[in-house]
C-alpha positions in Angstrom: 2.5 -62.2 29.8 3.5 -59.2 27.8 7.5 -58.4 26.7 8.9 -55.6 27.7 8.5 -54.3 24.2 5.0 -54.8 24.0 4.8 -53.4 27.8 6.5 -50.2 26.7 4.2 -50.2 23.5 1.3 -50.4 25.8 2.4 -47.5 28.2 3.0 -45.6 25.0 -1.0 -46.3 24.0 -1.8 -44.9 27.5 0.4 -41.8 28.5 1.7 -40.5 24.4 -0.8 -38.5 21.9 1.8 -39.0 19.7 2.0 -42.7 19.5 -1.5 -42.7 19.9 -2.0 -40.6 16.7 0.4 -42.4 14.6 -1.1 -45.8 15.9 -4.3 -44.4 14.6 -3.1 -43.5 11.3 -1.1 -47.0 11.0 -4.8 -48.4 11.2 -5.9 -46.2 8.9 -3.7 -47.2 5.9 -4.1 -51.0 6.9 -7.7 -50.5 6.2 -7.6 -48.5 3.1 -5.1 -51.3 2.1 -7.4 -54.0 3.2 -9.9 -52.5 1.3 -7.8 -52.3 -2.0 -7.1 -56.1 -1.8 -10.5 -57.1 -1.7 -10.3 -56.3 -5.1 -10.0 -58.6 -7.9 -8.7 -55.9 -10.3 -6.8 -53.0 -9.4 -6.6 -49.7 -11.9 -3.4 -48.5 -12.8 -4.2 -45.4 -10.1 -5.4 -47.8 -7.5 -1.9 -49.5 -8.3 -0.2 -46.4 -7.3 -2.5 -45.7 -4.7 -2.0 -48.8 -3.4 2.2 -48.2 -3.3 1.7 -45.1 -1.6 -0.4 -46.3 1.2 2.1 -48.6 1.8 5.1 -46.2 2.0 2.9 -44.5 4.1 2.0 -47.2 6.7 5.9 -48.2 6.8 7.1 -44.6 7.8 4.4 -44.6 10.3 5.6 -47.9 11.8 8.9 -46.5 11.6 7.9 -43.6 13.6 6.2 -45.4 16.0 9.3 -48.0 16.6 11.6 -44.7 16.9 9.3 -43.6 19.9 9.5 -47.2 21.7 13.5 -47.0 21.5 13.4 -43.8 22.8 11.0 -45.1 25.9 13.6 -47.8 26.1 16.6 -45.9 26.2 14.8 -42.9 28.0 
């Protein structure tokens, strides 16, 4: 049984392009990520890379939390 947070994560998936889009790029930057920490050695641009890919997937998440308030509150 879902919560009501996941529920209301869920409808977003279905009915918002939005969420949908940002849940795509969330992915995205876990996989790039993902593919950075395979490595044993990272360059000093991978390094920053690496930082900004994180920065990125946080405001992402951010976003996407914003929407479910405003589901939950809407």
């Amino acid at each position: 049984m879902s919560t009501p947070t996941e529920a209301i994560r869920e409808h977003l998936m279905a009915e918002s392009q939005e969420y949908q889009r940002l849940r795509e790029e969330h992915t995205c930057y876990a996989s790039q990520l993902e593919q950075l920490s395979r490595k044993p050695y990272l360059t000093e641009q991978e390094q920053i890379e690496e930082v900004r890919l994180k920065k990125l997937k946080l405001r992402v998440k951010d976003q996407m939390e914003k929407l479910v308030q405003q589901a939950r509150s809407g």
